[in-house]
N, C-alpha and C positions, 0 to 999 in steps of 0.2 A: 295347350289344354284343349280339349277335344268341347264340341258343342256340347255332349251330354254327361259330360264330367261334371266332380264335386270337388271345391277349393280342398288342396290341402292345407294344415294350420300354419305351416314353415311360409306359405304364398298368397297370405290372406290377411292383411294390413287394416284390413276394415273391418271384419270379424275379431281381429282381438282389440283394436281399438273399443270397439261395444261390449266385449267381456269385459276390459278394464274399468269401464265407466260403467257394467251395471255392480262392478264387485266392489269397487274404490266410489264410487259418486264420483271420478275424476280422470281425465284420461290426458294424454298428450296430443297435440293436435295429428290429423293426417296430410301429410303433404302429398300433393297432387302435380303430378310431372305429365307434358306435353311439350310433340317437337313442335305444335302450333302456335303456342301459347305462354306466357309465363309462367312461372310455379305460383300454385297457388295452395291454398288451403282448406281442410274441414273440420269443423268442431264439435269431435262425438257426443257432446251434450243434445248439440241441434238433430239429432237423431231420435229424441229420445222423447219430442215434443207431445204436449198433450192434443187432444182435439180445438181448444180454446185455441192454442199455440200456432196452431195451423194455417198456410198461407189458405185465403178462400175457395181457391180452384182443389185444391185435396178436399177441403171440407165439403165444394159441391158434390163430387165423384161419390163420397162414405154415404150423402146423407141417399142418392139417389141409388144406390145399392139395394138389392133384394135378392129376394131366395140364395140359396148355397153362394158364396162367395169366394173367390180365390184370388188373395192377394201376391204376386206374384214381385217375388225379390223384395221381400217384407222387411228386411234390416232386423233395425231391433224389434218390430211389434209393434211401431207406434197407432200404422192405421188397422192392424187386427184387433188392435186391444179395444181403439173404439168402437169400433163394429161390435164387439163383442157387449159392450155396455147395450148398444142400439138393441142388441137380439134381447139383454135380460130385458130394458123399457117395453120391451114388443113381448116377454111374457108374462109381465105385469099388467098389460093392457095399456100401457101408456106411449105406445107408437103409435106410425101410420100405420094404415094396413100394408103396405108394400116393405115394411120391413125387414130385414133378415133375417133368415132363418138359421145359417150356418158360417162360417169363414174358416176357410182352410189357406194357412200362410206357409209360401213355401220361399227356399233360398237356397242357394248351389253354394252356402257358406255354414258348415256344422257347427261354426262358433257363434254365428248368428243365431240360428235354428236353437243353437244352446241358451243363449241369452233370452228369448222369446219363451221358451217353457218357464225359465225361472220367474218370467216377468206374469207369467199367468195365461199363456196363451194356449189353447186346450188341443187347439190340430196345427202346430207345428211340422214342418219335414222339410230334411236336406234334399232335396229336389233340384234338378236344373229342367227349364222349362221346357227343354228339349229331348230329356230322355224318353223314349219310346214307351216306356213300362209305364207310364203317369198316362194313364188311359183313362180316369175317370170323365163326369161332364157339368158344367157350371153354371149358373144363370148370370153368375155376372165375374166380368175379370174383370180384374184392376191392375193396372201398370202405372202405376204415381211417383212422381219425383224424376220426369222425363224420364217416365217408363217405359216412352218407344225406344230410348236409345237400346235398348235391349238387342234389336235388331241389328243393332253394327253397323253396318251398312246398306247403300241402297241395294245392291244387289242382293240382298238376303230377305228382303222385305216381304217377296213371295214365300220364300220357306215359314217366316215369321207369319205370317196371316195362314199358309196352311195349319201351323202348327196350331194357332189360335182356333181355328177353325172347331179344328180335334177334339179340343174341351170345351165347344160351347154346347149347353143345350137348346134346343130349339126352344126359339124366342128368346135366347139370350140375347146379352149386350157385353159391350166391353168398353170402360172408360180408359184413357190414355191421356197422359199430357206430355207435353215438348214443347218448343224455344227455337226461333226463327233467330238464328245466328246472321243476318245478313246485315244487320244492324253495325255489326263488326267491320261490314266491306264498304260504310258509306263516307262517300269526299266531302268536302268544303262545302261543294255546290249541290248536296243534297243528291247528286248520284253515286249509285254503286257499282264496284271495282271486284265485280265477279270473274275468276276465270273457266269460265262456260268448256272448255276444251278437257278444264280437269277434272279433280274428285267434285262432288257434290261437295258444295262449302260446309254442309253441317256434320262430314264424318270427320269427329276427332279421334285421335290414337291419347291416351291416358296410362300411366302408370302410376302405383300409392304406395305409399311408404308408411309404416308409422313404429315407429320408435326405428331398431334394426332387419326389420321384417318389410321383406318387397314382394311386391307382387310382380306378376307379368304382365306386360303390354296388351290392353285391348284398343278394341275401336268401341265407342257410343255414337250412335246416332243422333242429332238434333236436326228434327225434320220441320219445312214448312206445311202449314197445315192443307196448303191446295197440294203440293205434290202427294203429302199423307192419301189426302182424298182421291189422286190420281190412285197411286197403287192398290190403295184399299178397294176400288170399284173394280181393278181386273182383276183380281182375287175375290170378289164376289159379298164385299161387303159394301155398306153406305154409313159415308163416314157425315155426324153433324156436327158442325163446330155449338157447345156448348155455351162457353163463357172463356173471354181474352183477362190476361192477366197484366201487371204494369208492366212489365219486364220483357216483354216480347212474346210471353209467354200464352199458352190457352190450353183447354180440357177438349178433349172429343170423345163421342159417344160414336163406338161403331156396332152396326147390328148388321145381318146377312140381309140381303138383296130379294 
């Protein structure tokens, strides 16, 4: 599959996973294959969470949102649809002033994008972040749900911040969050068991399944957040770390230089 491609439905295990659960209320779990790691699992309900629901580093990201929004690799809709409550509160007059004005949720999965108009979400599109033709400009991106892994890999990290670049408007921001996997490589005595010679320990390769439908192999990124901030500063952005989560986890706010 090409960087600026859109899932087809025969290779998209997570797309019909969330059609099923928004058409049944019930779906089967997703199994998740890695040569790093053990098989593990997801459960299309937890996709589907409300804002209440929400771990607090996503709820920081939605509430500190403004002007035109672009949630990018939206799933089901869960953080557009909040956004979306935020805009009516803000035309009621019962926001901040820094409110939202807009959100446009986009996913390079048509059964997603499908599920998200049924759910009530007004600017939906099958978009993959990378296609050339998605020229528009944003005040705020959002990548949530270790939405850096987006980037795959380290070495892609440039093209990903160019791309970001592309649709920010001036004085934009963009929040991101990821997971410091090193936690994975630590011994007995409290050191860790990095092999520095090889990949970056946070790029996994991931495959999903869910019922008879497979997708194909990618890589996600899980970045630490001082390298985040290395790459993010040659590429001409300044990255702050917001708020750390229990899990290894934290939020960054990246704005231009």
């Amino acid at each position: 599959m090409s960087y600026t491609s859109i899932l087809s439905t025969e290779k998209d295990p997570m797309g019909s996973a969330l059609k099923a659960y928004q058409e049944n209320g019930k779906a089967d779990k997703i199994r998740v294959f890695s040569s790093q790691f053990d098989e593990d699992e997801m459960l299309p309900k937890d996709l589907f969470r409300s804002f209440s629901q929400m771990p607090e580093l996503e709820k920081e990201a939605l509430l500190r949102a403004n002007g035109r929004i672009l949630d990018v690799g939206a799933g089901s809709g869960c953080h557009a649809l909040a956004l979306q409550d935020l805009i009516h509160k803000n035309e009621k007059g019962t926001a901040r002033e820094t409110a939202p004005q807009s959100v446009t949720a986009i996913d390079h999965s048509p059964l997603s994008v499908e599920v998200m108009k049924k759910r009530g979400i007004q600017d939906a599109r099958a978009i993959n972040l990378f296609d050339p033709t998605f020229v528009e400009a944003f005040d705020t991106i959002l990548l949530l749900m270790n939405g850096a892994g987006i980037a795959g890999r380290i070495a892609q990290l440039p093209r990903f911040f160019q791309r970001l670049n592309s649709l920010l408007a001036p004085n934009g921001q963009i929040f991101m969050d990821s997971s410091d996997l090193k936690f994975l490589f630590e011994e007995e005595d409290g050191s860790y068991y990095i092999d520095l010679a090889g990949d970056y320990y946070g790029e996994v390769d991931f495959q999903m399944q869910y019922q008879e439908i497979k997708g194909d192999l990618f890589y996600w990124l899980y970045i630490d957040f001082q390298t985040l901030s290395l790459y993010a500063s040659q590429c001409g952005f300044q990255c702050e770390l917001i708020a750390e989560g229990e899990h290894y986890n934290y939020l960054a706010r990246l704005t231009r230089i």
